[in-house]
C-alpha positions in Angstrom: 28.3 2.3 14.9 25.4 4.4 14.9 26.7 8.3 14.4 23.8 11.1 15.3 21.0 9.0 14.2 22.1 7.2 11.2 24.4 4.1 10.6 27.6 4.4 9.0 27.6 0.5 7.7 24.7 1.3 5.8 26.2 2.4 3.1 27.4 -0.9 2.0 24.2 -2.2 1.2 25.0 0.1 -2.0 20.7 1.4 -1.6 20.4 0.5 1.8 18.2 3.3 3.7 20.1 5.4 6.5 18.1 5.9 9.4 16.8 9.5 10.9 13.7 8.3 12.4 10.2 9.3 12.3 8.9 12.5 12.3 6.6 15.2 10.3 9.0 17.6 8.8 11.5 14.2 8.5 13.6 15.1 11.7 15.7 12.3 13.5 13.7 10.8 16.1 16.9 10.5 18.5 15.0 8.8 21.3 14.0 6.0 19.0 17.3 5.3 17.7 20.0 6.3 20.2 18.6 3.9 23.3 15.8 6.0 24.3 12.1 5.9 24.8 10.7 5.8 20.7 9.1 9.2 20.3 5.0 9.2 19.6 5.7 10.6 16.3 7.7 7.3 15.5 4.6 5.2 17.1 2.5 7.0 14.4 4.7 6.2 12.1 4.6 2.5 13.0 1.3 2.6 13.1 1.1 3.5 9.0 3.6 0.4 9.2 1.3 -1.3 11.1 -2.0 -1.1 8.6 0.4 -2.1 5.7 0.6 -5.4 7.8 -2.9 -6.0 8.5 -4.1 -5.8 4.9 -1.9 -8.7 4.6 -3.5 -10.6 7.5 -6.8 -9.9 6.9 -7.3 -10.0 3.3 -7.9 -13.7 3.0 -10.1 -14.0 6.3 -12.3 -11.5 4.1 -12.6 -13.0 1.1 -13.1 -16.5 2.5 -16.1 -15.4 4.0 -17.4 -13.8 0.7 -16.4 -16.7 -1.6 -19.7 -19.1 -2.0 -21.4 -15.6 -3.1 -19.1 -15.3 -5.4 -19.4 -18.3 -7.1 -22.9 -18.3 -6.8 -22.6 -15.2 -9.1 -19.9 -15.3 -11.1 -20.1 -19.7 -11.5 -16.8 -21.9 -12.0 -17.1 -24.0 -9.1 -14.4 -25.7 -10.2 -11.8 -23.3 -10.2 -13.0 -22.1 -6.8 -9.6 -23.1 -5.0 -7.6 -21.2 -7.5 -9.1 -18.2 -6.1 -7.1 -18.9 -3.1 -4.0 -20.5 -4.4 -3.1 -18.2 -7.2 -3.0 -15.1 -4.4 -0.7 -17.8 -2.1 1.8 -18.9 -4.7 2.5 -15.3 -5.8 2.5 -14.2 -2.2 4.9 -16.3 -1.2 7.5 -15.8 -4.5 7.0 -12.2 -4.3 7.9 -12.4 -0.5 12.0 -12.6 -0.6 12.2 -10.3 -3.3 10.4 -7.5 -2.0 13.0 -7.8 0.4 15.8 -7.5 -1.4 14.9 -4.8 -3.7 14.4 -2.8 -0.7 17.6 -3.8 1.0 18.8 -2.2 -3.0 16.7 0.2 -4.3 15.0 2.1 -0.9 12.7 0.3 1.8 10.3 3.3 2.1 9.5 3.4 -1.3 9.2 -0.4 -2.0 7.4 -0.7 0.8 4.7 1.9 -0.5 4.9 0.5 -4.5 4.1 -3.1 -3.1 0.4 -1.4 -1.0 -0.1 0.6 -4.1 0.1 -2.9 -6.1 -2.1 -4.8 -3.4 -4.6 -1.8 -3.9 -4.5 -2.2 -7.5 -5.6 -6.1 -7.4 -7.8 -5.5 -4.9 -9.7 -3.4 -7.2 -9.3 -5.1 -10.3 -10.9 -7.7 -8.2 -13.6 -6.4 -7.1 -14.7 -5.7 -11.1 -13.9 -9.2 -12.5 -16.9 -10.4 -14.4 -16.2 -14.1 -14.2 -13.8 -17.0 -12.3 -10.9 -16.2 -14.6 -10.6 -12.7 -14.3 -10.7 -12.7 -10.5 -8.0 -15.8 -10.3 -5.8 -13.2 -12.5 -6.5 -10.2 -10.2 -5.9 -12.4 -7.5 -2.4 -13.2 -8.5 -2.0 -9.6 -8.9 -2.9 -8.7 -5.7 -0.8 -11.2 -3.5 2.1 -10.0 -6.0 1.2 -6.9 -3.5 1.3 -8.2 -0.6 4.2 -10.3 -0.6 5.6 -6.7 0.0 3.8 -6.0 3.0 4.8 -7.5 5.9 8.2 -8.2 4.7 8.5 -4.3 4.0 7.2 -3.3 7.3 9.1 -5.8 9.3 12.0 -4.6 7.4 11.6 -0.7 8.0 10.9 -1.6 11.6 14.3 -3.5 11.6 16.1 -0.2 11.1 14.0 2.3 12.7 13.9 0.6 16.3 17.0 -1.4 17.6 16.3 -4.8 18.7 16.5 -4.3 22.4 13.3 -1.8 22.2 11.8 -4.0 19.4 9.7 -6.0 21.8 7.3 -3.1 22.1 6.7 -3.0 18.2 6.2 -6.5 18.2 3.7 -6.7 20.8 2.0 -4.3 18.7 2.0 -6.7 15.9 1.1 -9.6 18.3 -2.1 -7.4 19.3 -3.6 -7.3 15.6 -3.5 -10.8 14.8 -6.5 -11.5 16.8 -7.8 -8.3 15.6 -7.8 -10.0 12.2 -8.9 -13.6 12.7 -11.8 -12.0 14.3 -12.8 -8.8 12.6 -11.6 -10.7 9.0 -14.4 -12.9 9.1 -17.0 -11.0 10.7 -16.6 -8.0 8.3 -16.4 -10.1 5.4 -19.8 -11.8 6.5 -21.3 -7.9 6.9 -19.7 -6.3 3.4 -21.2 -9.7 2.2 -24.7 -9.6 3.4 -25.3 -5.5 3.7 -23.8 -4.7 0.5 -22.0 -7.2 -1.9 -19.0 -9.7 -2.3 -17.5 -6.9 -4.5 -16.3 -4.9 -0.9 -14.4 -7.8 0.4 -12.2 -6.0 -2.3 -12.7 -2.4 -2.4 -12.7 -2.5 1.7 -8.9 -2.4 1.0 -8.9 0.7 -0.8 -9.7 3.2 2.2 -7.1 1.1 4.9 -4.3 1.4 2.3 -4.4 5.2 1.2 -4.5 6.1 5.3 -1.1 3.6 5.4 0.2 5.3 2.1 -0.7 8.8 3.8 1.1 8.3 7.4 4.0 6.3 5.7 4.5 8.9 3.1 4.2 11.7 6.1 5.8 10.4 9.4 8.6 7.6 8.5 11.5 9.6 7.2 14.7 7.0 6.2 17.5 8.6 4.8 19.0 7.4 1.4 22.4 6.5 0.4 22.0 7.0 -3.0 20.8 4.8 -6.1 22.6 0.7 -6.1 24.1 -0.4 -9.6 23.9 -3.5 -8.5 21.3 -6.1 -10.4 18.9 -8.3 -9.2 20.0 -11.8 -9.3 17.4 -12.9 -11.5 18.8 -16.9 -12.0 18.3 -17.0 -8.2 14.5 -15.2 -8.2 13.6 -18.2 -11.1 14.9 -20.9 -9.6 13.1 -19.1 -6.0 10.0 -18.9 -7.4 10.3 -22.7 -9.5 11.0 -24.1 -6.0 7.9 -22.3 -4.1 5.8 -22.9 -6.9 6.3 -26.4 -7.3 6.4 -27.0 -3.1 3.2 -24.9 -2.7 1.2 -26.6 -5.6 2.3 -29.9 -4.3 0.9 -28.6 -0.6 -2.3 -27.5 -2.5 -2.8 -30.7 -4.6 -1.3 -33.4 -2.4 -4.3 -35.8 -0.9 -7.1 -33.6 -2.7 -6.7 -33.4 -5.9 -4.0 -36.2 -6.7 -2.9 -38.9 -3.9 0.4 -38.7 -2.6 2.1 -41.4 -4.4 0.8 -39.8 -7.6 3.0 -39.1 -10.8 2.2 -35.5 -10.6 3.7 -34.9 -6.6 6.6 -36.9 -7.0 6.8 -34.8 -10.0 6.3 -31.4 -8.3 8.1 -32.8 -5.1 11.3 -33.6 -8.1 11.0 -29.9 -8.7 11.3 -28.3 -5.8 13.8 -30.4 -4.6 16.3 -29.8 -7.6 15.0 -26.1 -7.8 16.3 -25.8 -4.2 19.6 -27.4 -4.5 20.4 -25.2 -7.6 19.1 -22.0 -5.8 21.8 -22.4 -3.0 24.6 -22.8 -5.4 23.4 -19.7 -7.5 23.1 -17.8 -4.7 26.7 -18.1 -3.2 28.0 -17.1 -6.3 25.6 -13.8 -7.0 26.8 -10.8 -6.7 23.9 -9.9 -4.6 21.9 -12.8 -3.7 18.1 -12.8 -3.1 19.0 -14.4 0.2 22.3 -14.0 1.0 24.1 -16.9 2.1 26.0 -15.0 4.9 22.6 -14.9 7.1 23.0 -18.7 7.8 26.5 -18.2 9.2 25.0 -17.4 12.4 23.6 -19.8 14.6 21.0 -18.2 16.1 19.5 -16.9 12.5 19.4 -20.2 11.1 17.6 -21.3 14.4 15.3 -18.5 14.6 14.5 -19.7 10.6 13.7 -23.5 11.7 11.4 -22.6 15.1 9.1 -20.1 12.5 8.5 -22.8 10.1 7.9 -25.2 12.4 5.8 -22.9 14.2 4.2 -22.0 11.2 3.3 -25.4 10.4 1.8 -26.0 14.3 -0.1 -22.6 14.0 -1.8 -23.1 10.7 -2.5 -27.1 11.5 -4.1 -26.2 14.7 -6.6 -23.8 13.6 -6.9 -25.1 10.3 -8.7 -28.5 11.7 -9.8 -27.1 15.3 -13.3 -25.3 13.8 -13.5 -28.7 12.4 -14.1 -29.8 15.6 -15.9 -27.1 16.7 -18.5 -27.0 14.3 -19.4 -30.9 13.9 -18.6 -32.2 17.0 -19.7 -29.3 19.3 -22.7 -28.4 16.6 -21.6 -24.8 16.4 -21.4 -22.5 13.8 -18.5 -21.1 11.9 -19.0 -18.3 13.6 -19.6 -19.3 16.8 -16.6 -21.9 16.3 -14.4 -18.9 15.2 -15.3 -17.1 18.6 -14.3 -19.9 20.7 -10.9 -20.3 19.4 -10.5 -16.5 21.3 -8.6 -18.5 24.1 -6.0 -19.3 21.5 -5.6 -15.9 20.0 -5.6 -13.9 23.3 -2.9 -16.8 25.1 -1.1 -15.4 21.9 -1.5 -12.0 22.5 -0.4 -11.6 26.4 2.7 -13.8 26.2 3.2 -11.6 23.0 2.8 -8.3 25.1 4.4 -9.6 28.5 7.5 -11.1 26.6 8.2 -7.5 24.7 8.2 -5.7 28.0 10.2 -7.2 29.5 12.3 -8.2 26.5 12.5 -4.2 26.4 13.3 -3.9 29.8 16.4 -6.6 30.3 17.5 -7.5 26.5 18.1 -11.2 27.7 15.3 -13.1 25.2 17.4 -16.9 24.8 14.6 -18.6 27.4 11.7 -18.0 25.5 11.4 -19.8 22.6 12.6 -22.7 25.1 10.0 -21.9 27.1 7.7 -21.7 23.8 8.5 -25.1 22.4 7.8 -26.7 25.9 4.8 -24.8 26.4 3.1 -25.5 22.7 4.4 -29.2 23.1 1.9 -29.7 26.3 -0.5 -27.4 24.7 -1.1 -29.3 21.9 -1.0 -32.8 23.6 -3.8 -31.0 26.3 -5.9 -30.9 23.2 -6.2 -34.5 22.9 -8.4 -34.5 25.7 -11.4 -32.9 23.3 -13.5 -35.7 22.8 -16.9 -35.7 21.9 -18.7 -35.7 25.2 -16.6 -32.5 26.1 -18.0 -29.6 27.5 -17.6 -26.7 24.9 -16.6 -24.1 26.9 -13.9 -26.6 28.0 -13.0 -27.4 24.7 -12.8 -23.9 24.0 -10.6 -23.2 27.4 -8.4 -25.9 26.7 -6.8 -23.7 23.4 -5.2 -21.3 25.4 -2.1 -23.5 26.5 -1.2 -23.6 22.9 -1.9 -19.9 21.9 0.8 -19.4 24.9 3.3 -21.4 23.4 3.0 -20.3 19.8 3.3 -16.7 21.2 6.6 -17.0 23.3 8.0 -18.6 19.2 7.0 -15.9 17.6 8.0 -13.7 19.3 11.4 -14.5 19.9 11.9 -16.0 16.4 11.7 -12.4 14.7 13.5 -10.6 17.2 16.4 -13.2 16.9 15.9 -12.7 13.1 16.3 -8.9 13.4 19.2 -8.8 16.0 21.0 -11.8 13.7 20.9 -9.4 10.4 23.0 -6.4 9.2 21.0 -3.5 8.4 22.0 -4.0 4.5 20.1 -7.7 4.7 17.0 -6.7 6.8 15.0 -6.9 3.7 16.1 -10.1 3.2 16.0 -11.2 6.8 12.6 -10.5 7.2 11.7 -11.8 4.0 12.8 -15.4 4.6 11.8 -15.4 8.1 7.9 -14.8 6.4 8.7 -17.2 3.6 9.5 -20.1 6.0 6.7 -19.6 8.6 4.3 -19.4 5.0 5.9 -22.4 3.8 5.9 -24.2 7.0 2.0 -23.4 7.1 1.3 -24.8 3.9 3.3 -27.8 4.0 2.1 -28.2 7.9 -1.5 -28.1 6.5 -0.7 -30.3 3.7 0.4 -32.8 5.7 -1.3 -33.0 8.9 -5.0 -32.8 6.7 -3.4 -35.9 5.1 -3.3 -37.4 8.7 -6.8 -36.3 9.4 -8.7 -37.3 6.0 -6.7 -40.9 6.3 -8.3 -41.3 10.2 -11.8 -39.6 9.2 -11.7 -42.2 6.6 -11.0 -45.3 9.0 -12.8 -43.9 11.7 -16.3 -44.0 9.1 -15.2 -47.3 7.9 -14.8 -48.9 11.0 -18.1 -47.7 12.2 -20.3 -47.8 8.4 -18.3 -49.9 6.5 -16.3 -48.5 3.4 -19.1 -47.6 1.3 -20.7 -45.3 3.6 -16.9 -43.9 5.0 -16.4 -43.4 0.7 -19.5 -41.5 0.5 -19.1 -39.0 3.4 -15.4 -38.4 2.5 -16.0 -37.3 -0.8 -19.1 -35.0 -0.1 -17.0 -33.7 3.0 -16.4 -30.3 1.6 -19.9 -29.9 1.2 -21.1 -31.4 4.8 -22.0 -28.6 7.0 -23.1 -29.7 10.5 -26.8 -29.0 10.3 -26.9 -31.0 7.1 -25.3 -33.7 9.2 -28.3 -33.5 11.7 -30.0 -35.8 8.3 -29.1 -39.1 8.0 -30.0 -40.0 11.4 -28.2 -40.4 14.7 -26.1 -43.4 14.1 -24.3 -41.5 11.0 -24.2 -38.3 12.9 -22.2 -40.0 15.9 -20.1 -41.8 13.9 -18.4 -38.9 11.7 -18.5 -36.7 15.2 -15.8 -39.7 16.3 -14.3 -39.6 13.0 -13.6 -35.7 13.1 -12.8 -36.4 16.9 -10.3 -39.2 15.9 -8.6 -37.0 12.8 -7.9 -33.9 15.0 -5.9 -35.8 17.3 -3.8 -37.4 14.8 -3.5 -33.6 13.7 -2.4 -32.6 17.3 0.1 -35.7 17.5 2.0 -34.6 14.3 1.5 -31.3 15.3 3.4 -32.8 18.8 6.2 -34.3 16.9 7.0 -30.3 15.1 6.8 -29.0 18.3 9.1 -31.5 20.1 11.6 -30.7 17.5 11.1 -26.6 18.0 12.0 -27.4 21.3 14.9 -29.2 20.7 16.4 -26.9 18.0 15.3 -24.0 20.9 18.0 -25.2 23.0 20.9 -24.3 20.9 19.6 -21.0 20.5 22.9 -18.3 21.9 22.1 -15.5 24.2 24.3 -12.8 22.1 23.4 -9.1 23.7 20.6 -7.2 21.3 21.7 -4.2 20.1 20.9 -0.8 22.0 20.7 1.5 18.4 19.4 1.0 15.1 22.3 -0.3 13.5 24.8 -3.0 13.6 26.4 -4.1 16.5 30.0 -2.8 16.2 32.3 -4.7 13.9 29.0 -6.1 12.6 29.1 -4.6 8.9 32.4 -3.1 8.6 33.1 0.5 7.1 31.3 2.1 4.7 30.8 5.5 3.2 26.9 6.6 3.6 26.4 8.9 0.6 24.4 11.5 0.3 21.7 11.6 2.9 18.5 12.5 1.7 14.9 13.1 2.1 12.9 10.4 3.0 12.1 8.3 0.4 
């Protein structure tokens, strides 16, 4: 029950932060928590949220832009990818235990230690002096921001009940675009105007004004300190299991072939590492992910549709500027701009939905309507060919953007509503670790799909030798070096990029058949009106000792 602003079942979380809202001088923001209108001061105090979050989003956009500089300065060619993978594998293990030590120890205050971290790497970053520094910076900084969205989500799960949370996720909805689009373009400027170096330090000025306005204008009350541990067996055997599945996601069909001693070995791994997670965890005291999240239906749902969203979302635009830039001739910027339709089909299902989410509380027909809708998105992609138009082929991308946007939208709300405010941490932390894993391994294995039919697609045209040739060099093929060998080669690898996207779209068809399956069984149980559990949800607990924010 939710008593003047603050939740009485919080205090079972032993740590868990009480709510009073948003506010300057750390008042309780009634309207936001009792089933009214959220004040502006708690908007302002998302909005610190908010920035947090896009540091997350953005960060790699950047740097991916500034990356051939940076080897051309700082050399190791070879380790280039690890520049990338050592800030995804810590990411990603930091992810569900950032959550819990929040759930534990204070969600405020984790959330602000995990942007002062990110700053820190982004720094240290921005001074390496050669390949091995920056990979270690690198893994420092995603150590960082394996705190940030799960912290914000998190805070956000207690501040605004689920049945007004459609608002704040629109709001989230709106910056993704933001980022795919700004992430590149700014990189390319800090890049070219003044050096590779401020695809780091551009950080450091977004994260103090988050720090500032989070510090300021979110105020959660505080139960007191937890003297309960961290289950540390279970945050091992996590982080063996993520590292071994996102190496074998990173490795498998590049570096070492599928059937290789090395994935079975890492697949081995993560398999075993799983199995012995689960049966550490329902044992702990206080597990990283607690095992009673998956009692309920519609959590465990809501976990399945985001990785298999995940794994559409990052497949999709992963290999569409493939097509975009050598089949339409564009260039990675260009092809960036024309995958808009996607991003803004996201955005206004993402805004439409919260409304009126917000307005009626009912939410079970959407990701429904989302696995249907991305299931004939993505098979309307298969008409891209290579005669098509390109503002067609960019017009056709907005069927999909719809369909991911209803998923995503619905799959955290669900999340949220599913959870006790003790495990929101938690909650939002696997939510973010599944739709990450799902991208990886969805990337994984639908670029499998389209290097095997690129392959063919050369050798049935150039004969094996040639298709051999053009494979390997692929990551260094850009399509105005294409324009060289003549127009016979040129057409033939335009089919072959043609042919490997659609495999891509039909595995991507096959994920989202099954998101729309699994959407089915998906419960309509009433979202909550206040920030706290429903009643009877958490049981009875003391809540010690309410404090300042924190």
């Amino acid at each position: 029950m939710a008593v003047n602003g603050t939740t009485e079942a919080d205090g079972r979380a032993g740590g868990a932060d009480r709510v009073e809202g948003a506010g300057r001088a750390g008042g309780a923001d009634e309207g936001a928590l009792g089933g009214g209108r959220p004040s502006r001061a708690l908007y302002f105090g998302v909005f610190g949220l908010l920035l947090g979050m896009f540091l997350a989003m953005v960060d790699g956009l950047i740097v991916g832009t500034a990356l051939p500089t940076i080897v051309g300065e700082l050399g190791g060619l070879d380790q280039l990818s690890w520049v990338v993978t050592a800030y995804l594998l810590t990411t990603a293990v930091a992810t569900p235990i950032w959550g819990k030590v929040g759930d534990l120890y204070g969600r405020k205050g984790t959330f602000m230690a995990a942007i002062v971290l990110f700053l820190a790497g982004s720094m240290l970053s921005g001074l390496a002096q050669d390949m091995g520094q920056l990979i270690a910076f690198r893994a420092l900084q995603g150590l960082g921001a394996g705190g940030l969205m799960v912290g914000a989500l998190s805070i956000i799960g207690v501040l605004v009940p689920p049945r007004q949370s459609g608002r704040m996720q629109s709001m989230i909805g709106a910056m993704m675009p933001v980022a795919f689009i700004g992430g590149p373009l700014l990189g390319g400027f800090l890049t070219d105007q003044l050096s590779w170096r401020w695809a780091f330090y551009v950080n450091v000025p977004i994260g103090a004004v988050a720090l500032v306005i989070v510090g300021g204008w979110i105020r959660l009350g505080r139960t007191g300190r937890s003297t309960a541990r961290i289950d540390y067996p279970g945050v091992a055997l996590l982080s063996g299991a993520i590292l071994a599945l996102t190496l074998l996601a990173s490795w498998g069909g590049v570096r070492y072939g599928w059937g290789s001693p090395q994935i079975l070995g890492l697949a081995a791994v993560g398999v075993v590492a799983l199995a012995w997670f689960v049966r550490v965890e329902r044992r702990a005291v206080e597990p990283v992910i607690p095992p009673r999240l998956f009692r309920s239906r519609n959590f465990t749902l809501a976990q399945l549709l985001s990785f298999l969203v995940g794994a559409v979302m990052l497949g999709a635009t992963s290999y569409l500027p493939q097509y975009m830039q050598f089949v339409q001739g564009l260039s990675p910027t260009a092809g960036g701009l024309l995958l808009l339709p996607l991003m803004f089909g996201m955005l206004g299902v993402q805004l439409a939905t919260g409304a009126l989410i917000s307005r009626n509380g009912r939410y079970r027909i959407y990701p429904i309507l989302g696995g249907g809708v991305l299931t004939v998105g993505v098979l309307i992609l298969l008409l891209l060919g290579t005669g098509t138009a390109t503002a067609m082929a960019s017009a056709l991308t907005v069927v999909a953007g719809m369909g991911i946007g209803f998923v995503m939208q619905s799959t955290l709300l669900i999340t949220m509503n599913s959870a006790e405010p003790r495990d929101m941490g938690a909650a939002s932390g696997t939510v973010t670790l599944l739709r990450t894993l799902g991208g990886s391994l969805g990337v994984a294995l639908l670029g499998a799909v389209f290097t095997g039919r690129l392959h063919s697609g050369l050798a049935d045209r150039l004969g094996e030798g040639a298709a051999r040739r053009l494979t390997a060099g692929a990551g260094q093929l850009t399509p105005k070096l294409l324009d060289g060998p003549g127009a016979p080669v040129r057409d033939a690898y335009r089919a072959a990029v043609t042919s490997g996207l659609h495999g891509v779209l039909l595995g991507a068809a096959v994920l989202a058949v099954l998101g729309f399956a699994a959407a089915w069984f998906v419960r309509e149980v009433p979202l909550r009106s206040v920030a706290g559990p429903a009643d009877g949800a958490a049981g009875p607990g003391p809540a010690e000792g309410a404090g300042p924010g924190h």
